[in-house]
Each structure stands twice: as structure tokens, then as C-alpha cells.
C-alpha positions as CSV (number, residue, x, y, z in Angstrom):
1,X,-3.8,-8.5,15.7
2,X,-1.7,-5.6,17.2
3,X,0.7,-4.5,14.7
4,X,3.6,-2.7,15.0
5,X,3.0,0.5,17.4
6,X,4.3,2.4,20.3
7,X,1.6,1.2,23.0
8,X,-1.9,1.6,21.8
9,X,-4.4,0.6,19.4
10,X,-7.8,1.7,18.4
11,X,-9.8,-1.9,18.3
12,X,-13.8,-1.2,17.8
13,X,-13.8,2.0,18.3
14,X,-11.8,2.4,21.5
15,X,-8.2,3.2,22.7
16,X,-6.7,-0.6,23.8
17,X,-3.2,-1.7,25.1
18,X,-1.1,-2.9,22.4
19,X,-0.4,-6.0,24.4
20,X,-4.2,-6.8,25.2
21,X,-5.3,-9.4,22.3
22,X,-8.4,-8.5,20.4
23,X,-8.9,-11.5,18.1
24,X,-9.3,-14.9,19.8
25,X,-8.3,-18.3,17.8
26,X,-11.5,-18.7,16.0
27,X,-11.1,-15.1,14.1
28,X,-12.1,-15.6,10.6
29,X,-9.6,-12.4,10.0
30,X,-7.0,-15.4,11.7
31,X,-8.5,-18.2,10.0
32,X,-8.9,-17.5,6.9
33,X,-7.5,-13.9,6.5
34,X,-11.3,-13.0,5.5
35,X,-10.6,-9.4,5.5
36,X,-9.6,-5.8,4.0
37,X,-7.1,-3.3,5.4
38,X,-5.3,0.5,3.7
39,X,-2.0,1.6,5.0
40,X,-1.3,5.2,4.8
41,X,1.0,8.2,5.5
42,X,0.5,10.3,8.4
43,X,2.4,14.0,8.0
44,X,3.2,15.6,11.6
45,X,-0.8,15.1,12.3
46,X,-1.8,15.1,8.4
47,X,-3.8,12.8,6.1
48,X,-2.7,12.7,2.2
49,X,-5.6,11.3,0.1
50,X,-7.4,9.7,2.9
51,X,-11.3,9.5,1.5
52,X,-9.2,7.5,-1.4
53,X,-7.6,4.8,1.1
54,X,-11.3,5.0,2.5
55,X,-13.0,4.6,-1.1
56,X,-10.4,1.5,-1.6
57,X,-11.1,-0.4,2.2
58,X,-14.7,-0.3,1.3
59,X,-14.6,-1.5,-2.3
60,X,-12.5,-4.2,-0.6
61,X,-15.2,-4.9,1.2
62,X,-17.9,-5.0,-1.1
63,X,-15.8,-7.6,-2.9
64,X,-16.3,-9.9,0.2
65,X,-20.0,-8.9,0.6
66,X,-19.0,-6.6,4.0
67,X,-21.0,-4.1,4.8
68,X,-19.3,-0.6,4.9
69,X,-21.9,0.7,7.4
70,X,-20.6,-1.1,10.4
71,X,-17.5,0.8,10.7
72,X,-17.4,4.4,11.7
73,X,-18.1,7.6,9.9
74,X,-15.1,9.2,8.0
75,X,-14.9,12.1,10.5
76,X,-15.0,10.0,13.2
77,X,-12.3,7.5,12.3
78,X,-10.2,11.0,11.5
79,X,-10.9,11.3,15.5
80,X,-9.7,8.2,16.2
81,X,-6.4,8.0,14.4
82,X,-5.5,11.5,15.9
83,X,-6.2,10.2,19.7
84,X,-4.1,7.0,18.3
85,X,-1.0,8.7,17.8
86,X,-1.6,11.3,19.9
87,X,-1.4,8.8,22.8
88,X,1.7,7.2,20.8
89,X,3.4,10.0,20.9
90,X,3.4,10.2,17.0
91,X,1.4,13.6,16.3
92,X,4.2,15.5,15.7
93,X,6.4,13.0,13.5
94,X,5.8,11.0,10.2
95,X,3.7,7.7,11.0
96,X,2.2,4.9,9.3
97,X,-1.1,3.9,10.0
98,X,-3.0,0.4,9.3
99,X,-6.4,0.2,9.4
100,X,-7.8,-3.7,9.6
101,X,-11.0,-4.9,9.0
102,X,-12.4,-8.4,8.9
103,X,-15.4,-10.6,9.2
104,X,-17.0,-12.2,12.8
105,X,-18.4,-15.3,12.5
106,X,-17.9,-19.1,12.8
107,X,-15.5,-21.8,10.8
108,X,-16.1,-22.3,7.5
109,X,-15.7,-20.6,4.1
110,X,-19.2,-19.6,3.9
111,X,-19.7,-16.4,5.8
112,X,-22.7,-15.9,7.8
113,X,-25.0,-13.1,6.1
114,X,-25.3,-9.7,7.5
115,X,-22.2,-10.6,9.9
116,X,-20.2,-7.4,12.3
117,X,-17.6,-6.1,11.2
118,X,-14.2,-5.7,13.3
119,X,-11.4,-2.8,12.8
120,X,-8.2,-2.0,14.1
121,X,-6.0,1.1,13.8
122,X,-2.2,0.8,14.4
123,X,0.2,3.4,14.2
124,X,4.1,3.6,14.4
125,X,7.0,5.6,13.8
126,X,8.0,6.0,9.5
127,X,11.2,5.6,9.1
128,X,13.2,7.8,6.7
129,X,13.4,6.1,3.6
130,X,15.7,8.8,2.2
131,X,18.7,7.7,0.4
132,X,17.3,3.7,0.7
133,X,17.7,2.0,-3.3
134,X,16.1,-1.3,-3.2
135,X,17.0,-4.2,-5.1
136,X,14.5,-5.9,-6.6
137,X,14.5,-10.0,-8.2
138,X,12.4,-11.9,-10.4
139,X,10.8,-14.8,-8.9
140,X,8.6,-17.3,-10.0
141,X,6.0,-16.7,-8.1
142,X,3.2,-14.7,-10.0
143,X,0.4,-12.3,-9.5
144,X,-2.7,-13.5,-8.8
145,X,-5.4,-12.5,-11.5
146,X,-7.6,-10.5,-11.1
147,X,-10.3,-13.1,-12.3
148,X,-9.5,-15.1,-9.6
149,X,-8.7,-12.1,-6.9
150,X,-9.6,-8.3,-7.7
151,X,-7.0,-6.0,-7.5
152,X,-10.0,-3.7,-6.4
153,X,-8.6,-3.7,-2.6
154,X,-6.1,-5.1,-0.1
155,X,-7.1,-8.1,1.2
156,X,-5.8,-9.4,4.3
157,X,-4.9,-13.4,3.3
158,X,-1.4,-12.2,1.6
159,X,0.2,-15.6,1.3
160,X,0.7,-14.6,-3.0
161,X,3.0,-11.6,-1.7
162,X,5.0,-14.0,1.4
163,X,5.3,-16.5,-0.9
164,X,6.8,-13.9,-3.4
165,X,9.0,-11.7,-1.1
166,X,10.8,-15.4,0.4
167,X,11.9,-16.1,-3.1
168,X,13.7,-12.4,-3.2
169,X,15.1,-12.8,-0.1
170,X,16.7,-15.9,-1.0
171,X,18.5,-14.1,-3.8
172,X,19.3,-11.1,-1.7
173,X,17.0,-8.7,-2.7
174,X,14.9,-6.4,-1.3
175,X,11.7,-7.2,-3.1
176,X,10.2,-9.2,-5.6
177,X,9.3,-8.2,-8.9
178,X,6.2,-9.7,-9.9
179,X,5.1,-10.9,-13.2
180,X,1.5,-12.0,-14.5
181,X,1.2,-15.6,-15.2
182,X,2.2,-14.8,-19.0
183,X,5.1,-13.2,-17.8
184,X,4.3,-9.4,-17.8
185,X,5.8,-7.1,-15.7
186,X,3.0,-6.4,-12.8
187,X,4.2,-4.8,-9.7
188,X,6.1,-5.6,-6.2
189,X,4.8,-7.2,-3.0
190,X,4.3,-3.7,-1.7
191,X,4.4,-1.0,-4.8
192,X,3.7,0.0,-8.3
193,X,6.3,0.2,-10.5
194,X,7.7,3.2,-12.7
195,X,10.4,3.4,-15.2
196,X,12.3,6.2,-17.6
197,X,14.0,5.0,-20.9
198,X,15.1,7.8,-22.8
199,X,13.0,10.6,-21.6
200,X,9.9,8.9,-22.1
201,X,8.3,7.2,-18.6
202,X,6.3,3.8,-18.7
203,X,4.4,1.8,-16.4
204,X,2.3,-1.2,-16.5
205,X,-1.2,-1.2,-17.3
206,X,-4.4,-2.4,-15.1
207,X,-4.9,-4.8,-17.4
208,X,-1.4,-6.3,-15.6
209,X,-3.3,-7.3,-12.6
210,X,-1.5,-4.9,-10.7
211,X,-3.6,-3.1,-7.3
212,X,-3.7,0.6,-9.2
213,X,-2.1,2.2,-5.6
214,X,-3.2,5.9,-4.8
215,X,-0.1,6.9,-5.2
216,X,0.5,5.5,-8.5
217,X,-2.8,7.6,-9.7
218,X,-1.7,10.7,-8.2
219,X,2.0,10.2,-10.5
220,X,0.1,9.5,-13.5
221,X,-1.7,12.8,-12.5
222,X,1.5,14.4,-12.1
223,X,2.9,13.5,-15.0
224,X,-0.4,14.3,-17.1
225,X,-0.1,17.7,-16.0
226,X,3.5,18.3,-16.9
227,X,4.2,20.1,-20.2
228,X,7.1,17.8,-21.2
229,X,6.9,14.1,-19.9
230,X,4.0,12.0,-20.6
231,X,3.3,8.2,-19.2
232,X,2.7,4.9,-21.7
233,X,0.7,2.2,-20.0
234,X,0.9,-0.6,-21.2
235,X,2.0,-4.6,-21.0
236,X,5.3,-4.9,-20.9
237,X,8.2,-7.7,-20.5
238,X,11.1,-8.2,-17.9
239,X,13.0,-7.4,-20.7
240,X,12.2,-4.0,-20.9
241,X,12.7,-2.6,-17.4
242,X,16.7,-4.4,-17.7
243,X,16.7,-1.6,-20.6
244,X,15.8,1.0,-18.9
245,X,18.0,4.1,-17.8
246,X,15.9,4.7,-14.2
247,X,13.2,2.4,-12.4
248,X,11.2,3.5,-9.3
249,X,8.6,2.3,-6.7
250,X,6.0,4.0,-5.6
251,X,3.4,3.8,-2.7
252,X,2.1,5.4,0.2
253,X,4.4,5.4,2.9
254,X,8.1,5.1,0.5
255,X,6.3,7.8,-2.0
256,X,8.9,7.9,-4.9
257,X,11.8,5.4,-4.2
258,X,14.7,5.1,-6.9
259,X,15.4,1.1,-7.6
260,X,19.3,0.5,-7.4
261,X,19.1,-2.6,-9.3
262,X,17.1,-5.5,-11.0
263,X,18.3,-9.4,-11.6
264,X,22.3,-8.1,-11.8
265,X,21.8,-5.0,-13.7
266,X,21.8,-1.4,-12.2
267,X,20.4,1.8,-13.1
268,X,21.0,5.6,-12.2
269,X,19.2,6.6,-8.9
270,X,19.4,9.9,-9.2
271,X,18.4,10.6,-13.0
272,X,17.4,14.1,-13.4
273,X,13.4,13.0,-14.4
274,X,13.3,10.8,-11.6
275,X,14.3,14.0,-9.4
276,X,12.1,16.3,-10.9
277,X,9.1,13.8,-10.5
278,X,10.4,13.3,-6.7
279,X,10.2,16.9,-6.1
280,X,6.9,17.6,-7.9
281,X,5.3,14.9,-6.0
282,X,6.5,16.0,-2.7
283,X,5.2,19.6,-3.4
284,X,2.4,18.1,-4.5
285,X,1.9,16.4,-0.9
286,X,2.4,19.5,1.1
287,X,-0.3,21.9,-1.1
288,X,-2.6,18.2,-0.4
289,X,-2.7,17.8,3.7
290,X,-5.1,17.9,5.7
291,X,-4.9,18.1,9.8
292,X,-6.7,15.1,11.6
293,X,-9.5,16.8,13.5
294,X,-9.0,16.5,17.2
295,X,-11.4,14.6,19.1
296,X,-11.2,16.5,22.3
């Protein structure tokens, strides 16, 4: 469990090489993927929206009955992540950052009461993602339900998504487009799901058993606050996004990203509300940093 970074990891607490292992063979995280983690956006030093990728970890983890306490303070992990890419080098670029939790204990798919908790922080260089219009496939691989698994947090067993993003790449695409198991449109392995028709903007609903991403909120936000354009959720089929004049993605690290095509047909990446709505939101990002505190 080292991830992609350029050196060093925070594991427990601590700074740790990269290349020492911190999970042995028996790690229910390994095991059983019994576990939570929130990737996020790091500006030259600044956090966007943190305490809501910290709200989200921990309602992941109260879905698995893990207690929130054993990891660090908010402040505190802020600390962390700064000496983590300060000693990767990374404090004055654009980096992602995964945090991973998961469960100790023994074999088995009962989990031991009141077990510790384990973390990691990763960090690595973003690339740009400017001027990058994915394609995206149907596959037949759906969404899990919520009923079955809460879209409530990111949990680490994400065989549904591997499973999913194989079938796109045998087709050629980028990513998978991902339908309930009734055959509305939910999201992608890694990202809501926007799209303009006519002036008007749509998305699908919760009820689509879609993981409502932070940045997905803060574009319904957005787009609330605008005087002009306004946002239909709702449940919607394949059908409608081939229809559609512009289609986006949307999460933390990509932010806004214009789809170049779905199933053979294509759509305009740079559609003037799809522009706007990129500019807004990357206004809206710099008026919303915050600097990690240094822990020095």
C-alpha cells in the first residue's frame, strides 16, 4: 500500500520510504479491501474543500462500523500532508493526494469490535489535464446499489469500477459509463456526469446510485447561483446523453473535463456553457483555498 508518489508516505502518522511495505499479507485492507479512502487536489500548498473529503472518509467509515477517532485531528493531518509533499518536492506544484484507511484484525468477514485503524497519505505530481477529451463506452457492467453498497463513501474493494473500466478499455475508450441495473445513466468509474442540451444542463439524480462527488455539489452550487442556467436532476436514459449538444466529467483532481465522445457519437468540447461553467468553477477554486499549515 504505497501508491503512486515521489519517495515518501505518511503511514500512521509518520514520514516512511515509499519502498518500505506497511501492510503485511494478512491486511484486511489486502484481504478483503475492508476500508475507506478520499483523493483530492492539492493547489501549490492549498486544500479545496478539505473538511468535505474529511466529512465523506468518515461517513465511509461509519458505514463499516470504524471509528473516526483513531485517526488524527483535522489540523494535524493538514500537518502531515504539508511535510508529505514538502519532502516530495510537491509544495509548490499541483498534486494529488490519497488518503487510505482500513481495518486491523484477523481473517474473516466479521471484524473484530473496537479494532485500530490504519492510514496512509500518498502524494504525486497532477498532471495537466488541459485539452484531454475522454471517450467514454457503455458497458454492461452496472453500478452497484446503493441497497447493497452506500454511495455514502469510497470504499476501498473497487472490483464493480475494474470490472467496469476493462470493458471500456476493450472498446477503446477511456472510461466506462455506468448504468443502474435498470439501465439509468449513473456515473463513471472515477466521475459524475454533466450534460447541456439546448441551454438547459442535466445530471443524474442520487436516487441513480451515483457517489454525489464534492465537486459535483459545488457545480450544482454554481449553477444555482447563476442568473441564467439552472440544473434538472433526474433519472435519465443512455439515450439522452447521445442527444445531447455537450457532456462533461467532473471530480476532484480533472475538475470540469469536456467528453469528446460516447458509444460513436461526438459532441462539441468547447460549447460556450461548458466554458463559462469551466471558468466559473476555476474562479470559484481560487476565492476557496486554503494553505496547508506547516508543521514546523
Amino acid at each position: 500500500m504505497t501508491g503512486e508518489n515521489n519517495g515518501w508516505i505518511i503511514y500512521d502518522g509518520k514520514l516512511t520510504p515509499a519502498k518500505e511495505p506497511v501492510a503485511g499479507a494478512a491486511s484486511r485492507g489486502l484481504m478483503y479491501g475492508d476500508g475507506t479512502f478520499e483523493t483530492l487536489r492539492v493547489y501549490g500548498g492549498q486544500t479545496l474543500l478539505f473538511e468535505k473529503h474529511m466529512e465523506r472518509l468518515e461517513a465511509g467509515l461509519r458505514v463499516l462500523g470504524m471509528d473516526a477517532r483513531h485517526l488524527p485531528r483535522e489540523d494535524r493531518l493538514k500537518e502531515q500532508i504539508h511535510r508529505l509533499l514538502r519532502e516530495n518536492t510537491l509544495l509548490d506544484r499541483d498534486a494529488i493526494v490519497r488518503l487510505q484507511c482500513w481495518r486491523g484484525g484477523k481473517r474473516g468477514y466479521t471484524p473484530r469490535i473496537r479494532a485500530e485503524i490504519h492510514y496512509t497519505a500518498t502524494a504525486s505530481q497532477c498532471p495537466d489535464y488541459e485539452g484531454t477529451y475522454p471517450v467514454l463506452a457503455t458497458v454492461a457492467t452496472r453500478r452497484i446499489p446503493s441497497e447493497s453498497l452506500p454511495s455514502t463513501g469510497k470504499f476501498t474493494n473497487g472490483i464493480n469500477y475494474i470490472l467496469a473500466a476493462r470493458e471500456a478499455a476493450s472498446q477503446n475508450a477511456d472510461d466506462a459509463l455506468m448504468q443502474t441495473v435498470d439501465g439509468r445513466v449513473s456515473e463513471t468509474t472515477i466521475a459524475n456526469i454533466f450534460w447541456i442540451k439546448e441551454g438547459q444542463i442535466f445530471t443524474p439524480s442520487v436516487d441513480c446510485d451515483l457517489i454525489p462527488g464534492i465537486t459535483r455539489q459545488a457545480i450544482l452550487d454554481i449553477i444555482d447561483r447563476h442568473p441564467v442556467y439552472r440544473c434538472r436532476e433526474g433519472s435519465y436514459a443512455v439515450e439522452a446523453l447521445y442527444e445531447a449538444d455537450a457532456v462533461a466529467l467532473c471530480n476532484s483532481v480533472r475538475q470540469i473535463m469536456p467528453v469528446r465522445g460516447i458509444d460513436g457519437c461526438t459532441f462539441d468540447t468547447g460549447h460556450p456553457v461548458l466554458n463559462e461553467l469551466k471558468q466559473i468553477y476555476s474562479d470559484y477554486c481560487h476565492q476557496n483555498l486554503n494553505p496547508l499549515p506547516d508543521s514546523d
